[in-house]
KOLPANU-315372 format. One line per 3 residues: number of its first residue (from 0); their letters; for each residue x, y, z of C-alpha. Coordinates in nm, 4 decimals, padded with zeros to 6 digits, m for minus. Each point is the difference from the previous one (the first is absolute). Layout:
residues N
NUM	a	X:Y:Z  ... $
//
This chain:
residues 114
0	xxx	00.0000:00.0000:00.0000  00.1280:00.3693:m00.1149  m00.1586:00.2928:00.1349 $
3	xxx	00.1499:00.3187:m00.1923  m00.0988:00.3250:00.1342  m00.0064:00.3579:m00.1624 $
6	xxx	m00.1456:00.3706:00.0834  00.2492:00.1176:00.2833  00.1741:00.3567:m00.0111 $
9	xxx	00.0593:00.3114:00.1222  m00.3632:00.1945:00.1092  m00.0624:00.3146:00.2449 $
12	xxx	m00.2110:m00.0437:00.3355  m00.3660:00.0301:m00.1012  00.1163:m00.1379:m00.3641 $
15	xxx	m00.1372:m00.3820:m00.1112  00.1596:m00.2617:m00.1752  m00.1222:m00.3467:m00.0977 $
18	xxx	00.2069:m00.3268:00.0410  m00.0710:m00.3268:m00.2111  00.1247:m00.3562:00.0741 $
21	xxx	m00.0439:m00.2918:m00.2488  00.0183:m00.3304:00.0772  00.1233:m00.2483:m00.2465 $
24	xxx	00.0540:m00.4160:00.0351  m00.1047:m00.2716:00.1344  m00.3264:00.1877:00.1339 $
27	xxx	m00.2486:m00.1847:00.2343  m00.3841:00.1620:00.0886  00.0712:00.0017:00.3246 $
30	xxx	00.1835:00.2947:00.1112  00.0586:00.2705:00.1791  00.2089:00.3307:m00.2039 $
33	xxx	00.0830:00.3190:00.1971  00.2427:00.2923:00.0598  00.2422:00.0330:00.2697 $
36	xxx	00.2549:00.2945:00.0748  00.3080:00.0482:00.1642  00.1429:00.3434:00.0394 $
39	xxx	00.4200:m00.0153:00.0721  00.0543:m00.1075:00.3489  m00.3039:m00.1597:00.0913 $
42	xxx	m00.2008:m00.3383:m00.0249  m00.2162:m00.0780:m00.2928  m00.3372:00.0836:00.0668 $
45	xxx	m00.3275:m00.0808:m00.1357  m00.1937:00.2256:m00.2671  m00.2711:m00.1906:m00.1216 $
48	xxx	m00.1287:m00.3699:m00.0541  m00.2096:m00.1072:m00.2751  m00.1991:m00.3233:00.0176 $
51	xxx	m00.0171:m00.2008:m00.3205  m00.4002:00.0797:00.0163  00.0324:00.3474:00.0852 $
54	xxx	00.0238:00.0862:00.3164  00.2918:00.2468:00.1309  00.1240:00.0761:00.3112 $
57	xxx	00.1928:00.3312:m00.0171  00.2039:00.1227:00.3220  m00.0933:00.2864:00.1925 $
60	xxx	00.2408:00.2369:m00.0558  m00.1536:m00.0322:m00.3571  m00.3605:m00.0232:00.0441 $
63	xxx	m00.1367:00.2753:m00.2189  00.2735:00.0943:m00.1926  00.0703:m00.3083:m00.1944 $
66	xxx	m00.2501:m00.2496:m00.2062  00.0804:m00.3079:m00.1527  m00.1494:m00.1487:m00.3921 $
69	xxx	00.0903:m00.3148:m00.1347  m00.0724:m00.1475:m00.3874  00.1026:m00.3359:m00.1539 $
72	xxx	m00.1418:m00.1539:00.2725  00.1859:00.1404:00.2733  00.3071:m00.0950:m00.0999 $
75	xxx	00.1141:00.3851:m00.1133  m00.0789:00.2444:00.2518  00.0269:00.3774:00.0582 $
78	xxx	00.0594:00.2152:00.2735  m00.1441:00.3571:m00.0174  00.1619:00.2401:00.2603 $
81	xxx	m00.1521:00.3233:00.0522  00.1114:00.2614:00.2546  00.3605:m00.0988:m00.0007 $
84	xxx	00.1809:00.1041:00.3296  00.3841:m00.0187:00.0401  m00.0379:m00.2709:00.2113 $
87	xxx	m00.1149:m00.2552:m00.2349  00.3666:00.0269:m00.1685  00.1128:m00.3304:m00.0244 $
90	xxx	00.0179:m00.3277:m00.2282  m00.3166:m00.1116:m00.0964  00.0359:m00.4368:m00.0294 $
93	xxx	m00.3054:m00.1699:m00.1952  m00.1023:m00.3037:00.1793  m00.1237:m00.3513:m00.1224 $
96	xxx	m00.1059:m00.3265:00.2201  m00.1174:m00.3016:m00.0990  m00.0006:m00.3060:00.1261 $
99	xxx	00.2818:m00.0162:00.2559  00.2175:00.2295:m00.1827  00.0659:00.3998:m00.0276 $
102	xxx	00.1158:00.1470:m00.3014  00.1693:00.3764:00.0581  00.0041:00.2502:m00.3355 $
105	xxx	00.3757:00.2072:00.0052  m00.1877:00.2973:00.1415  m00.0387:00.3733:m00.1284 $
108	xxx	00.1330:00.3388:00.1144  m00.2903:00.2093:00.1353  00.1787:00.3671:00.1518 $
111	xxx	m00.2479:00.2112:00.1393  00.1832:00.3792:m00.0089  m00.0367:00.3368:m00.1385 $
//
């Protein structure tokens, strides 16, 4: 399984950018796909889970600022952030599991700064 990601950059706080993550493979229906962040210095951390029917569990720090579509049956999905804030600057990983194994994308550069 490949997961390639795209759509990071350079945005000022307030701005919006969307990231994308693909998944490619041996695919199985049952999944979960999601978005997790880790800014330099600290722990990965959770951004958002989708559920291979639909369902997403976004963090808090995100709640409101951030929504989630998938297409080709979940198995590409995008993250819209709205509202940047410099604190979301960090390395945004795309995340795949199924079955007993977790597939990580090579991450993308999102810098939140004017």
């Amino acid at each position: 399984v490949q997961l390639v990601e795209s759509g990071g950059g350079l945005v000022q706080p307030g701005g919006s950018l969307r990231l994308s993550c693909s998944a490619s493979g041996n695919l199985l229906l049952a999944h979960t796909m999601g978005w997790y962040r880790q800014a330099t210095g600290k722990q990965r951390e959770l951004v958002v889970i989708v559920e291979s029917w639909g369902q997403t569990n976004f963090a808090d720090s995100v709640k409101g600022r951030f929504t989630v579509s998938g297409e080709n049956a979940g198995n590409t999905i995008h993250l819209y952030m709205d509202s940047l804030k410099p604190e979301y600057t960090a390395v945004y990983y795309c995340n795949r599991v199924q079955g007993s194994q977790t597939y990580w994308g090579q991450g993308t550069q999102v810098t939140v700064s004017s």
